[in-house]
C-alpha positions as CSV (number, residue, x, y, z in Angstrom):
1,X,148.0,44.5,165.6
2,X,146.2,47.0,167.2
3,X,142.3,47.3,167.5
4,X,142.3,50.3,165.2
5,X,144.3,48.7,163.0
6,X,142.0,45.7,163.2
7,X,139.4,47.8,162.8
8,X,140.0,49.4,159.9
9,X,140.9,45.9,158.1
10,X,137.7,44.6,158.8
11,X,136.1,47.8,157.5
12,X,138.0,47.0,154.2
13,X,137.0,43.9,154.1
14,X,133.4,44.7,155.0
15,X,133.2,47.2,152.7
16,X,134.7,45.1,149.7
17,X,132.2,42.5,151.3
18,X,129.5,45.2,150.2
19,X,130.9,46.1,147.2
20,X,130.6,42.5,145.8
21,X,127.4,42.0,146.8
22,X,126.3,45.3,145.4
23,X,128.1,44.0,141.8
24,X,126.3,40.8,142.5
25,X,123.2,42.2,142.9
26,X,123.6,44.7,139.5
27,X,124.4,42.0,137.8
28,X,121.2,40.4,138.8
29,X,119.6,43.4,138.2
30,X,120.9,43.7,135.0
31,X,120.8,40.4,133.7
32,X,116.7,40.5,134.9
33,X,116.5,43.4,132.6
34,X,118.6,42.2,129.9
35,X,115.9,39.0,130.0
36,X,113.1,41.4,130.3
37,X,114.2,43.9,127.4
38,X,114.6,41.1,125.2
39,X,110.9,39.5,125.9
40,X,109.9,42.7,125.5
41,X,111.3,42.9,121.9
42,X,110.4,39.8,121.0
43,X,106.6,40.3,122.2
44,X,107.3,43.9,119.6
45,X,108.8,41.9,117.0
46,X,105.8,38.9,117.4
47,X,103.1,41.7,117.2
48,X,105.3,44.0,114.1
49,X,105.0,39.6,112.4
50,X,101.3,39.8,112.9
51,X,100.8,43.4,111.7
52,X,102.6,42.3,108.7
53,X,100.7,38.6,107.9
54,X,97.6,40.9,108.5
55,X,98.3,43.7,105.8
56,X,99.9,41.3,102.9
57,X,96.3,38.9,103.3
58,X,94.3,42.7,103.1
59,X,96.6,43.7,100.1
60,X,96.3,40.2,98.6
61,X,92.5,40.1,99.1
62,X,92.4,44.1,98.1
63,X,94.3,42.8,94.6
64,X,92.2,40.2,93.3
65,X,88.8,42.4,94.7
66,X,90.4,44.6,92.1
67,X,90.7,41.9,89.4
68,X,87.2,40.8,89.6
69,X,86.2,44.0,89.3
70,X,88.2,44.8,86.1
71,X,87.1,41.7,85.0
72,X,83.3,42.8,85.6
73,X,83.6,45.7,83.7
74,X,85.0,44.7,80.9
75,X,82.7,41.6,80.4
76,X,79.3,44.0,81.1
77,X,80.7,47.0,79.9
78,X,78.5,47.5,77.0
79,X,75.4,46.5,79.2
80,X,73.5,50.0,78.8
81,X,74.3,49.9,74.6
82,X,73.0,46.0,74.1
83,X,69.9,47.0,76.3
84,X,69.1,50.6,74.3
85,X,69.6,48.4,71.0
86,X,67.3,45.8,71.6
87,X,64.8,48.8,71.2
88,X,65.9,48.7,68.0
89,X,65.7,45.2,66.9
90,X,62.4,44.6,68.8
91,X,60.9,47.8,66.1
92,X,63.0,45.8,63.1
93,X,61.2,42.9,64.3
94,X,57.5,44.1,64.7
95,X,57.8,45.9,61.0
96,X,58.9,42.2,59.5
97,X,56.3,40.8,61.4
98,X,53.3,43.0,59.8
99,X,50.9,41.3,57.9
100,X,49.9,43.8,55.4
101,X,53.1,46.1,53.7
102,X,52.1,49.3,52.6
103,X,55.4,50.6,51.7
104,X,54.7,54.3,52.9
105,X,54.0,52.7,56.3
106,X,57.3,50.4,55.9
107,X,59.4,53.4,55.0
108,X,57.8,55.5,57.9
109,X,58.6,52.2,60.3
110,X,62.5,52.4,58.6
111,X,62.6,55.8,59.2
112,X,61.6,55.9,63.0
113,X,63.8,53.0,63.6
114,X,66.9,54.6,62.0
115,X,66.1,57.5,64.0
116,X,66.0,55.1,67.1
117,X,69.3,54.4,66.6
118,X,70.8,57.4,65.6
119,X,69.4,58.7,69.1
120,X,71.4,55.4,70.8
121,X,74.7,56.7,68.7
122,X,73.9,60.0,69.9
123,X,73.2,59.0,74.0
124,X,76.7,57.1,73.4
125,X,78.8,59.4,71.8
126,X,78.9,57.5,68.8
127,X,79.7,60.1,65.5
128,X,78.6,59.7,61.8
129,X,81.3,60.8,59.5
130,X,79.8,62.0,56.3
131,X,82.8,64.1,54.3
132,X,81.2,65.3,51.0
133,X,82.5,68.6,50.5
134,X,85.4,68.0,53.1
135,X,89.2,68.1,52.2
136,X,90.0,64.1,52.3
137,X,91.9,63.2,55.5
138,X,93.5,59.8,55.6
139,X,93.8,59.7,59.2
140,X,89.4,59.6,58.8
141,X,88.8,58.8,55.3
142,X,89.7,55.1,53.0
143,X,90.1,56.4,49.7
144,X,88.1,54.3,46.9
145,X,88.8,55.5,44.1
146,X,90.2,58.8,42.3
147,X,87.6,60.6,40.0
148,X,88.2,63.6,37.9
149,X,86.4,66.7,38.8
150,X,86.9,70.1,37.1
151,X,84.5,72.0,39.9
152,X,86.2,70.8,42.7
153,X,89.3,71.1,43.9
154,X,91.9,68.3,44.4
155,X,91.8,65.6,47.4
156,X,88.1,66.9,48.4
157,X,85.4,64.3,48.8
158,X,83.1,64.0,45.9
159,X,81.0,60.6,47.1
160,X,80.4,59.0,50.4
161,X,80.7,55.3,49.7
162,X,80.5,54.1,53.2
163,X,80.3,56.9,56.2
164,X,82.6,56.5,58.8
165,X,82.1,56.2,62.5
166,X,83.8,57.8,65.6
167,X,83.7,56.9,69.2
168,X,84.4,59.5,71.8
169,X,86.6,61.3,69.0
170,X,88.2,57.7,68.3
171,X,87.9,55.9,64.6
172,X,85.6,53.0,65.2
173,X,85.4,52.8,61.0
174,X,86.9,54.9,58.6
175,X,84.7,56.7,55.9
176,X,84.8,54.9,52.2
177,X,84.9,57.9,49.6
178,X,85.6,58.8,46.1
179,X,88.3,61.9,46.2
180,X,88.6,64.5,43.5
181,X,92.1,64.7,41.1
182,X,92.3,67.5,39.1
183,X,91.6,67.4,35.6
184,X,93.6,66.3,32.9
């Protein structure tokens, strides 16, 4: 063998030398960066677990902060009506209470404290139905009785037995009348 051709073999085998510890040293590489990819998306998938716990206890506190309150308003929800109606008992109360009835002064007291509460219905939204006159409608009005009635027309409302209440346009208590038939 010649030096050139013993040259050029250890040049081959140099350079395969290199190549393999080039691989070697990829694979190194890469298998450092495979392990620090993956801590990476573990430490991702930790903080992603943590995000999560953290917004299920926030919607689970969130729910029953929401439940209490529900619970609050339907429990004091009529609060502001009990407290303007007391104004109303404590007048019923002071008229029992008076020594001396004069009954003009005890239908003036009646008549101020009906007006008290027809000013509570009123602040409310709390509707008298009084139909006399009116064409009866069942969906508002309990029907009695029949009576005949020559001067009115039939199914209008001759007598208010009972008015009838509404609240906020709702039936709270239908309205107990007498309703007109014709004549026979």
């Amino acid at each position: 063998m010649t030096n050139t051709e013993q040259n050029v073999e250890m040049d081959d085998s140099t350079v395969n030398e290199q190549k393999q510890e080039a691989k070697q040293s990829q694979d190194e590489n890469s298998e450092s960066d495979l392990a620090q990819q993956l801590e990476d998306t573990q430490q991702q998938a930790a903080d992603y677990q943590e995000k999560l716990l953290r917004l299920q206890a926030d919607m689970d506190n969130l729910r029953k902060r929401t439940e209490r309150d529900i619970s609050n308003a339907h429990k004091y929800a009529v609060e502001k009506f009990a407290n303007e109606l007391l104004q109303v008992k404590d007048s019923l109360e002071m008229g029992l209470c008076a020594e001396h009835i004069d009954v003009e002064k005890l239908q003036e007291g009646t008549e101020l404290t009906l007006k008290m509460l027809s000013n509570v219905f009123e602040k409310f939204s709390i509707e008298e139905l009084n139909p006399v006159g009116e064409a009866f409608d069942p969906n508002l009005h309990e029907a009695m009785t029949l009576q005949e009635s020559a001067e009115h027309s039939p199914n209008t409302v001759l007598t208010v037995v009972q008015k009838g209440y509404t609240l906020h346009g709702r039936l709270v208590r239908p309205a107990m009348v007498i309703v007109s038939k014709a004549a026979e």
